[in-house]
BAGULUM-126292 format. One record per residue: residue in three letters; x negated, y, z negated of N, C-alpha, C, CB in turn; residue number from 1. Coordinates in Angstrom, 3 decimals, padded with zeros to 6 digits. Glycine has a CB too. Layout:
+------+----------+----------+----------+----------+----------+----------+----------+----------+----------+----------+----------+----------+------+
! resn !       nX !       nY !       nZ !      caX !      caY !      caZ !       cX !       cY !       cZ !      cbX !      cbY !      cbZ ! resi !
+------+----------+----------+----------+----------+----------+----------+----------+----------+----------+----------+----------+----------+------+
!  ALA !        X !        Y !        Z !        X !        Y !        Z !        X !        Y !        Z !        X !        Y !        Z !  NUM !
...
+------+----------+----------+----------+----------+----------+----------+----------+----------+----------+----------+----------+----------+------+
END
This chain:
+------+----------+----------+----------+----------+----------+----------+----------+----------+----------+----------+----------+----------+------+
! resn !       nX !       nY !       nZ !      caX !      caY !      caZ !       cX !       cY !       cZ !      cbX !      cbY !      cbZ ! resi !
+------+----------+----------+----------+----------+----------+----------+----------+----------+----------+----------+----------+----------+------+
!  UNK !  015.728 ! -006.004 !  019.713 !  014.612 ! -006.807 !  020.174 !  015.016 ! -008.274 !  020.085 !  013.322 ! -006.521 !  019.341 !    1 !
!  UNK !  014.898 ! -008.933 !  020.883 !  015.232 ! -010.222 !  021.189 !  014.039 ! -011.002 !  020.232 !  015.209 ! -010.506 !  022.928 !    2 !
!  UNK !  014.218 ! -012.009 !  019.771 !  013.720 ! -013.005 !  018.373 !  012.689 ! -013.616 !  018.853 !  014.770 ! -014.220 !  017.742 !    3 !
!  UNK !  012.603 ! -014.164 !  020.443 !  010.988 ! -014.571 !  020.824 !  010.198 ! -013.013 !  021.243 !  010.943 ! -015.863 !  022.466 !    4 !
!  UNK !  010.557 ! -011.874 !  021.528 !  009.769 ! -011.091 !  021.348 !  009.217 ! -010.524 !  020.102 !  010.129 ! -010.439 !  021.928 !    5 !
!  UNK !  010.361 ! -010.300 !  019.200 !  009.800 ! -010.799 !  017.720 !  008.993 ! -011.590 !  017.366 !  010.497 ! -011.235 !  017.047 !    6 !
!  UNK !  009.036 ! -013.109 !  017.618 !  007.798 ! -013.719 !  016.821 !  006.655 ! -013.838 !  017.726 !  008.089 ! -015.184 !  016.199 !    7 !
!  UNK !  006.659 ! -012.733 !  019.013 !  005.475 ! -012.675 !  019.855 !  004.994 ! -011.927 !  019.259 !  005.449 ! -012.400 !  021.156 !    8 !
!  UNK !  005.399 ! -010.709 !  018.338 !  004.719 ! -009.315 !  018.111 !  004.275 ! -009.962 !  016.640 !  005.855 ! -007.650 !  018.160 !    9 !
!  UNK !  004.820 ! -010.847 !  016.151 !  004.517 ! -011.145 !  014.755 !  003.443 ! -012.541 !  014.837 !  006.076 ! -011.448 !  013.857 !   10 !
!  UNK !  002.630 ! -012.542 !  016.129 !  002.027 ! -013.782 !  016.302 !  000.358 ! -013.546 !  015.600 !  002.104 ! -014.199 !  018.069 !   11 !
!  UNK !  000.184 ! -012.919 !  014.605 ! -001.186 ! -013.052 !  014.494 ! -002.161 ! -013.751 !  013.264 ! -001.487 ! -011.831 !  014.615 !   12 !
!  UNK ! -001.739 ! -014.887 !  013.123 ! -002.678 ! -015.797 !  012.295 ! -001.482 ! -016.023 !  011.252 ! -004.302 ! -015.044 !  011.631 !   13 !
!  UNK ! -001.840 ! -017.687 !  010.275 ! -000.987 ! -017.840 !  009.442 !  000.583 ! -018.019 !  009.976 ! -001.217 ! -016.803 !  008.628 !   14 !
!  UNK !  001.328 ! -018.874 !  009.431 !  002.585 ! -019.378 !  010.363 !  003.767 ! -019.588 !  009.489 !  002.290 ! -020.833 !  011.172 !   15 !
!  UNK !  004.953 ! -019.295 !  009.964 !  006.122 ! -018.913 !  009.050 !  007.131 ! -019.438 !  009.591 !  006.400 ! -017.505 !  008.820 !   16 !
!  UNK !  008.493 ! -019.659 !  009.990 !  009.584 ! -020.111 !  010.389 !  010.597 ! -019.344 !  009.548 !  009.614 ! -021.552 !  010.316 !   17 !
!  UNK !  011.804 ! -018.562 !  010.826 !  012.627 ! -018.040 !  010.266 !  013.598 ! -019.024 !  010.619 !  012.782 ! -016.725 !  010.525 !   18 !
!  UNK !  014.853 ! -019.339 !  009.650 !  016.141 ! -020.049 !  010.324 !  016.836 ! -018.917 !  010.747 !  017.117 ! -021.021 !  009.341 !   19 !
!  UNK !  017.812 ! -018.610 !  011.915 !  018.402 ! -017.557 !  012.462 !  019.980 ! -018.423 !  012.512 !  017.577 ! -016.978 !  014.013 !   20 !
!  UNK !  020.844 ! -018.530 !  011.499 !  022.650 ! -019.004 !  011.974 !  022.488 ! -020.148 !  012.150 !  023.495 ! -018.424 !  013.399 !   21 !
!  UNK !  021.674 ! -020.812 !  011.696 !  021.510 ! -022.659 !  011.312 !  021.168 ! -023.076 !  012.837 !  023.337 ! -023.705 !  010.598 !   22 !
!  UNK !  021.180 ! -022.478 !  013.861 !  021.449 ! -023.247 !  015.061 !  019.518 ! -022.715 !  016.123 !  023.493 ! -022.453 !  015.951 !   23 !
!  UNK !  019.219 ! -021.567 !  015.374 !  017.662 ! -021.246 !  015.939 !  016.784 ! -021.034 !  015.368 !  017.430 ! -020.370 !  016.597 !   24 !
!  UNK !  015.102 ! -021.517 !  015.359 !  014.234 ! -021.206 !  014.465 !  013.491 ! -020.602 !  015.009 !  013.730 ! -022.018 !  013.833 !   25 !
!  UNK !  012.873 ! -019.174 !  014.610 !  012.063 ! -018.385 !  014.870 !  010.528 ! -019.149 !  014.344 !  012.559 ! -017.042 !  014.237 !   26 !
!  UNK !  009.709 ! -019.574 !  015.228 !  007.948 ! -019.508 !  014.509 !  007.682 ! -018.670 !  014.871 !  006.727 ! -020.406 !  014.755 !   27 !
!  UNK !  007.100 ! -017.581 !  013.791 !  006.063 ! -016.431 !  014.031 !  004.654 ! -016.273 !  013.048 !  006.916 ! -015.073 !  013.849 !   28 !
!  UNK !  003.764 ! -016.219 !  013.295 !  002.902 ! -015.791 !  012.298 !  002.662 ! -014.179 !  012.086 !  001.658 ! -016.452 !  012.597 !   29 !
!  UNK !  001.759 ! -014.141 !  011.019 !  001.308 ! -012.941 !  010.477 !  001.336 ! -012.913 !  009.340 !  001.823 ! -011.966 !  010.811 !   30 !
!  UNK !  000.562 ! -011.681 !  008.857 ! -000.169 ! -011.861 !  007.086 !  001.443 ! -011.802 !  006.203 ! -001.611 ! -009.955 !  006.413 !   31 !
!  UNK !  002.640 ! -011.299 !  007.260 !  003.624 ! -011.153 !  006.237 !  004.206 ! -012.359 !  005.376 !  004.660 ! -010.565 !  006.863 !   32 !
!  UNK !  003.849 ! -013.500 !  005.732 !  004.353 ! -014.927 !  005.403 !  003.334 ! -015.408 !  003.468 !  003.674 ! -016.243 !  007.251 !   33 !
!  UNK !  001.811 ! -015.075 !  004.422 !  000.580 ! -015.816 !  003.416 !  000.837 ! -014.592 !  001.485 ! -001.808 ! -015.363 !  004.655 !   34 !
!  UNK !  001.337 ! -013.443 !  002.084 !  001.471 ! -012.573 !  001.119 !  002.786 ! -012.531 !  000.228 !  001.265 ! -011.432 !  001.716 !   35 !
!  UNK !  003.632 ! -013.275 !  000.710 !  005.030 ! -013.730 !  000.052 !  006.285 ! -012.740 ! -000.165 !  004.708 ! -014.219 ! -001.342 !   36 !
!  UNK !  005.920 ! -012.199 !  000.911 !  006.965 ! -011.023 !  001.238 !  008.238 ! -011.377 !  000.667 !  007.193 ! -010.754 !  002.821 !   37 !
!  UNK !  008.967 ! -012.563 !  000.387 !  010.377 ! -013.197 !  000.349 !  010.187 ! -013.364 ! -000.973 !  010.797 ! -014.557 !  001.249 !   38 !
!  UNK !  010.734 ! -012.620 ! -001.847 !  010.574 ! -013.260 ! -003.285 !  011.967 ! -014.008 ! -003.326 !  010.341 ! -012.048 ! -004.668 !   39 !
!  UNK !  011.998 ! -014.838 ! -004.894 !  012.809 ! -015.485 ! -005.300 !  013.882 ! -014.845 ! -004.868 !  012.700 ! -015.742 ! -006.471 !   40 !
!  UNK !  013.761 ! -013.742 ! -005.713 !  014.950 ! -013.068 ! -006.108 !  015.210 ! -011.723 ! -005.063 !  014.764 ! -012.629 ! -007.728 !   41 !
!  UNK !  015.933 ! -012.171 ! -004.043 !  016.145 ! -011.048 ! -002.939 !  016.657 ! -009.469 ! -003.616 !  017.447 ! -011.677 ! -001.805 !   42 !
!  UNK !  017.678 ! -009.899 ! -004.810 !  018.190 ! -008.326 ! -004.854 !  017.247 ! -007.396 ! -005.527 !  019.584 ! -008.161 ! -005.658 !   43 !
!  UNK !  016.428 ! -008.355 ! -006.785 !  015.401 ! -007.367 ! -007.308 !  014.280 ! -006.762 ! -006.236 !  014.622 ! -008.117 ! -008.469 !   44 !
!  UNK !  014.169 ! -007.373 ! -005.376 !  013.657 ! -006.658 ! -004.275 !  013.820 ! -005.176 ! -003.189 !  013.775 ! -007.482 ! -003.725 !   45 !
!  UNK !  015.070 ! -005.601 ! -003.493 !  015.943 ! -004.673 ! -002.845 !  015.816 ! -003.428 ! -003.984 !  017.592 ! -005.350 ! -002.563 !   46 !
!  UNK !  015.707 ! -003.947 ! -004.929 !  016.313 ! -002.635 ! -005.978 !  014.806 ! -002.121 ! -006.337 !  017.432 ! -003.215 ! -007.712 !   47 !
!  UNK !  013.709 ! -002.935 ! -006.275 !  012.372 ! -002.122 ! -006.716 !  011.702 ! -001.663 ! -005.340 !  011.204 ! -003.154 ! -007.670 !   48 !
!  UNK !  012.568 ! -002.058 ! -004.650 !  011.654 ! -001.885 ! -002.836 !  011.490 !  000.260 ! -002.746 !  013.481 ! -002.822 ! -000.729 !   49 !
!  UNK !  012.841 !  001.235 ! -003.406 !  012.482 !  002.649 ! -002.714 !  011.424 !  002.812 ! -004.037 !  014.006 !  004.067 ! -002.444 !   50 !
!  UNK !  011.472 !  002.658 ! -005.003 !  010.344 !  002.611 ! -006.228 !  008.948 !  002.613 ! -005.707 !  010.472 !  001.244 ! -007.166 !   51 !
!  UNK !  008.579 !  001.093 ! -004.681 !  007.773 !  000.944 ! -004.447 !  006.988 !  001.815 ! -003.337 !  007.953 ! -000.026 ! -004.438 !   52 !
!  UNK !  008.148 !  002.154 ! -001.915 !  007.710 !  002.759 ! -001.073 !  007.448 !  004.395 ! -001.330 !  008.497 !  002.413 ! -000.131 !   53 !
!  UNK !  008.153 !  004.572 ! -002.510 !  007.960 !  006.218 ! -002.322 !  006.226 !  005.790 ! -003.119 !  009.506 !  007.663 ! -003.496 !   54 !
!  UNK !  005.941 !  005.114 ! -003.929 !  004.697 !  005.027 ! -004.853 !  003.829 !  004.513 ! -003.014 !  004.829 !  003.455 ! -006.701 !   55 !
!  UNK !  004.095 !  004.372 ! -002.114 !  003.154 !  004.237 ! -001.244 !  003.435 !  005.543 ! -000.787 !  003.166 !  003.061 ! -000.303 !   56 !
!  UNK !  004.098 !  005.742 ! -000.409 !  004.046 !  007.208 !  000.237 !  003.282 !  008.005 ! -000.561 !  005.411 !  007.922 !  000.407 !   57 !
!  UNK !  003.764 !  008.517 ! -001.953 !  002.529 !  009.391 ! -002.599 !  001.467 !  009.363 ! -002.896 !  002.562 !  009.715 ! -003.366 !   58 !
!  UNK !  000.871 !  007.906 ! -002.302 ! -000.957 !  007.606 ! -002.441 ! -001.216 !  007.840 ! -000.957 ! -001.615 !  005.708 ! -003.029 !   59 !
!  UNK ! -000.753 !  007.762 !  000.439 ! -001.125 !  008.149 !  001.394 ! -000.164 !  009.160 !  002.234 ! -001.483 !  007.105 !  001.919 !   60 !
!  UNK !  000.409 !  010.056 !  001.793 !  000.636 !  011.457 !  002.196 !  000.535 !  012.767 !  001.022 !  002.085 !  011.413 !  002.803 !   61 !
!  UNK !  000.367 !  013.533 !  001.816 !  000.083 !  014.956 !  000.747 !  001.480 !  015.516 !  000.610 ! -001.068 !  016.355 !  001.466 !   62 !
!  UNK !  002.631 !  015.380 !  001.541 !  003.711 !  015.589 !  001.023 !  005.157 !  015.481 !  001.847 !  003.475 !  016.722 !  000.528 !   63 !
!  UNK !  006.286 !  015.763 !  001.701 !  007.606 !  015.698 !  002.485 !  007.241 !  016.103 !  004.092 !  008.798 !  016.846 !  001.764 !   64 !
!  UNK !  006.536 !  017.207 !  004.560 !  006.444 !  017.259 !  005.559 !  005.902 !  016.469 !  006.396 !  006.200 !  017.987 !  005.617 !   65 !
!  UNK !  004.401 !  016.103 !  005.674 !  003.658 !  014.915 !  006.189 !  004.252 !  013.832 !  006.676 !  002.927 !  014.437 !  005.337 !   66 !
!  UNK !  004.946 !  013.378 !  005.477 !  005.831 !  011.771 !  005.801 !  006.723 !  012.100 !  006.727 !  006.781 !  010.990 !  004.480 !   67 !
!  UNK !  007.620 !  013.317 !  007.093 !  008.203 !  013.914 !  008.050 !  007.770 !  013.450 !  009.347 !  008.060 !  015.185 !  007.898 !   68 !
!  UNK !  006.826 !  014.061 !  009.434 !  005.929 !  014.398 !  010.922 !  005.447 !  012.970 !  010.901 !  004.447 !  015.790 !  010.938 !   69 !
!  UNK !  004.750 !  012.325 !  010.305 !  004.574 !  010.418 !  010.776 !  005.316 !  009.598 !  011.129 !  004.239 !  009.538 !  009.943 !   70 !
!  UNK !  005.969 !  009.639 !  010.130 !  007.272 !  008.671 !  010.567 !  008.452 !  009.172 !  011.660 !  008.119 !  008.379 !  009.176 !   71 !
!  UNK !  008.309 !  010.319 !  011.573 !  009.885 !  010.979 !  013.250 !  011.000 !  011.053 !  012.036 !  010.716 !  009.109 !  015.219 !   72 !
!  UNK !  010.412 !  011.478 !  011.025 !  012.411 !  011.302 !  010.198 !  012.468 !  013.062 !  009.932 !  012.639 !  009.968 !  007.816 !   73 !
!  UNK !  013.672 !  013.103 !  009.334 !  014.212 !  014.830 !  008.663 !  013.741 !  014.820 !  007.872 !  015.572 !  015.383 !  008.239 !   74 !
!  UNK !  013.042 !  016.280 !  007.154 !  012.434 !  016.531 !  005.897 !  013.458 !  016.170 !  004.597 !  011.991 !  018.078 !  005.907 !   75 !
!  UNK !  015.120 !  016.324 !  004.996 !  015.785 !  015.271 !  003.705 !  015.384 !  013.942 !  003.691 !  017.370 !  015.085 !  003.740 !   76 !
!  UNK !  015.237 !  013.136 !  004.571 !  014.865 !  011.767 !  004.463 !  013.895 !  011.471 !  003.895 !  014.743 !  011.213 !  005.418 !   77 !
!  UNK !  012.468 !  012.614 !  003.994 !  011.436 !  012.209 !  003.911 !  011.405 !  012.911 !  002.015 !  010.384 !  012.739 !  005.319 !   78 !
!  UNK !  011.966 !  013.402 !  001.643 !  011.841 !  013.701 ! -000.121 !  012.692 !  013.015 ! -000.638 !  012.105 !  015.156 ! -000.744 !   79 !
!  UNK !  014.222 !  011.884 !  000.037 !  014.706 !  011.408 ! -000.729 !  013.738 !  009.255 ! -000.853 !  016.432 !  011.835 ! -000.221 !   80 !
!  UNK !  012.598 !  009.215 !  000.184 !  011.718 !  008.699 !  000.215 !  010.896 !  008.644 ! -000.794 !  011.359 !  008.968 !  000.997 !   81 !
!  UNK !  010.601 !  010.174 ! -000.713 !  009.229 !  010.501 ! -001.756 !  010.041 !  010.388 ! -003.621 !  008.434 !  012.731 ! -001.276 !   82 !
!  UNK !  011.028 !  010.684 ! -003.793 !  011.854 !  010.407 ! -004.782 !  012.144 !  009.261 ! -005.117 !  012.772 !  010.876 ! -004.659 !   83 !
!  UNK !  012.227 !  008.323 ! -004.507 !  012.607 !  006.767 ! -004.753 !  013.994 !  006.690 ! -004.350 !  012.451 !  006.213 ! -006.352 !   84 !
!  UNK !  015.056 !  007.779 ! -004.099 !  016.536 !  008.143 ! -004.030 !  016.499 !  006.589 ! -003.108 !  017.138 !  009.988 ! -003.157 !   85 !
!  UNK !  015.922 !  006.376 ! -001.728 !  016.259 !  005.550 ! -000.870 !  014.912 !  004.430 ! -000.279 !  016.902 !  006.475 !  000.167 !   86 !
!  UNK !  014.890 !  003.721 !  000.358 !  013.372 !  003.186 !  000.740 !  013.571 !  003.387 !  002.122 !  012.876 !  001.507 !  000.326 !   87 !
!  UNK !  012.694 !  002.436 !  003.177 !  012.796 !  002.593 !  004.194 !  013.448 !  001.626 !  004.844 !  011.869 !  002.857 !  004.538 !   88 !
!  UNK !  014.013 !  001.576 !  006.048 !  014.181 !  000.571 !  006.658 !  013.273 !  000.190 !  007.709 !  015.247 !  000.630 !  007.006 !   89 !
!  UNK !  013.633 ! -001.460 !  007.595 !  012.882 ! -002.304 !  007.887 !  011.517 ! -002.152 !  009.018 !  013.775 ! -003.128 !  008.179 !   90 !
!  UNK !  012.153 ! -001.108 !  009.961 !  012.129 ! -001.072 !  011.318 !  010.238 !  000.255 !  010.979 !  014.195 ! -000.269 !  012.251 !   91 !
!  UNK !  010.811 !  001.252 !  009.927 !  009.827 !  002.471 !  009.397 !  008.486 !  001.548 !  008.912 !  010.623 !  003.526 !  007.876 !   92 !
!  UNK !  009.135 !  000.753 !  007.754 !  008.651 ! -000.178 !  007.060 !  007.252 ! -001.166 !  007.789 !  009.929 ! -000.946 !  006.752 !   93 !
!  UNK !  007.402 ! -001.547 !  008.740 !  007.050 ! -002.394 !  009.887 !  005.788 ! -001.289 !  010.465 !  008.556 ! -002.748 !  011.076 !   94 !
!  UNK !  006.351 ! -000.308 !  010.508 !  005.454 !  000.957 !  011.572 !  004.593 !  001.201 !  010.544 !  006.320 !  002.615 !  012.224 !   95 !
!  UNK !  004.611 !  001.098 !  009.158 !  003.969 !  001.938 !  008.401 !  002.783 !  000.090 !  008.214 !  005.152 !  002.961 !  006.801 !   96 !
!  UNK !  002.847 ! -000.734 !  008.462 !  002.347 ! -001.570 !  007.635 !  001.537 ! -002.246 !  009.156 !  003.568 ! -002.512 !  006.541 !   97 !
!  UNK !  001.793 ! -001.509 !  009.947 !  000.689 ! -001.532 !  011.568 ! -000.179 ! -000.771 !  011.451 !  001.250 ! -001.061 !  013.053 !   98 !
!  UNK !  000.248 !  000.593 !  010.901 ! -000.593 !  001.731 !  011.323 ! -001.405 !  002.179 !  010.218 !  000.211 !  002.877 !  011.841 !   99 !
!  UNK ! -000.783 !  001.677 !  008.961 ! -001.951 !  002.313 !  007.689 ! -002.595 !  000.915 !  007.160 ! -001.034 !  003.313 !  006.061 !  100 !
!  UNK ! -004.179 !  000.637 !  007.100 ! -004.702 ! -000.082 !  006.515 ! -004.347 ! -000.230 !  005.285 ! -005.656 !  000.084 !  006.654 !  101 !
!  UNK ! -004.251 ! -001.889 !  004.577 ! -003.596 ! -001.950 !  003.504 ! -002.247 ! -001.930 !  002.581 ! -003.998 ! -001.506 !  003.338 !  102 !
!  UNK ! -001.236 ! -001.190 !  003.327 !  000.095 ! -001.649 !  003.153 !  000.941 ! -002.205 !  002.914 !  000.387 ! -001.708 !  003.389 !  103 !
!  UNK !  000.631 ! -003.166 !  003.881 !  001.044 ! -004.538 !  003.199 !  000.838 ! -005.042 !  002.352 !  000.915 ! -005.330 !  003.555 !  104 !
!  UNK ! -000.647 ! -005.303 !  001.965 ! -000.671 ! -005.495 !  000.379 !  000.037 ! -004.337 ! -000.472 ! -002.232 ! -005.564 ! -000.125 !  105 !
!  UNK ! -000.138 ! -002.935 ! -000.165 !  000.217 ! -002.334 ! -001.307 !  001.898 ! -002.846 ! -001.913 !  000.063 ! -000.721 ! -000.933 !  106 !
!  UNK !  002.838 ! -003.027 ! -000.585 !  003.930 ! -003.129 ! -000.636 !  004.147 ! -004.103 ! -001.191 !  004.428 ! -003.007 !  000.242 !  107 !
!  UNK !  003.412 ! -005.222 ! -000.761 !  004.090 ! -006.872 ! -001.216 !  002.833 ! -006.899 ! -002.727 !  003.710 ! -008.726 !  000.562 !  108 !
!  UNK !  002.414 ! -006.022 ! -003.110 !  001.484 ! -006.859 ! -004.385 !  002.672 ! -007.439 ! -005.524 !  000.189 ! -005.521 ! -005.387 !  109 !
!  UNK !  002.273 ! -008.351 ! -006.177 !  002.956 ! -008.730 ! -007.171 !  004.294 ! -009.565 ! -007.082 !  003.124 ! -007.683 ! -007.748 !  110 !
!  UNK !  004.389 ! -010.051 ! -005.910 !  005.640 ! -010.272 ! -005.034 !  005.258 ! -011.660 ! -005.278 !  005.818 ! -009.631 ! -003.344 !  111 !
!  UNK !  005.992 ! -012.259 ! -005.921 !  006.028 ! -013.957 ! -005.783 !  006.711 ! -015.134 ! -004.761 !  006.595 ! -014.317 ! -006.908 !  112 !
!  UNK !  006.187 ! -015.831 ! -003.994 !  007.192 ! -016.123 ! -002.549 !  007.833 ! -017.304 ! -003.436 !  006.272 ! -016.710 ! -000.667 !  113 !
+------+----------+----------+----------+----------+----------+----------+----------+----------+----------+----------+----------+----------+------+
END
């Protein structure tokens, strides 16, 4: 996806600026900016991020198949999800935080920008 269709799809209230290779700046809005999605510390993010998503997954699915069948993934993907083994990428991540009310907060709570 090309970066102004990106910050077209990410245009809805509240305003952010990505730098893209020092040479382009993305403005996009959306609640992902006001909620502080970007913590300090990128790797602890990284490392509590499948922790966090499988703890979303097991408050809004009943189980491996479920998350299966929503998301389009293999029933291995979807228990090493529900396990914390892996999180999602970005792209799942994104789909899940359109389509289920609340998400986003659940994902980013506690997240310091």
């Amino acid at each position: 996806m090309a970066l102004s269709a990106l910050a077209a799809t990410l245009d809805e209230g509240g305003s952010f600026a990505i730098s893209v290779s020092n040479t382009e700046t993305v403005n996009a809005a959306g609640p992902v900016a006001s909620l502080g999605v970007f913590p300090a510390n990128l790797h602890g993010y990284r490392r509590c991020f499948p922790d966090r998503w499988a703890a979303f997954l097991r408050a809004h699915f009943q189980s491996a198949t479920h998350v299966a069948a929503f998301f389009d993934v293999d029933h291995h993907t979807a228990r090493a999800w529900l396990s914390g083994k892996h999180g999602a990428t970005a792209p799942v991540a994104l789909y899940a935080i359109q389509r289920i009310p609340g998400a986003l907060a659940m994902l980013t709570e506690g997240i310091a920008a």
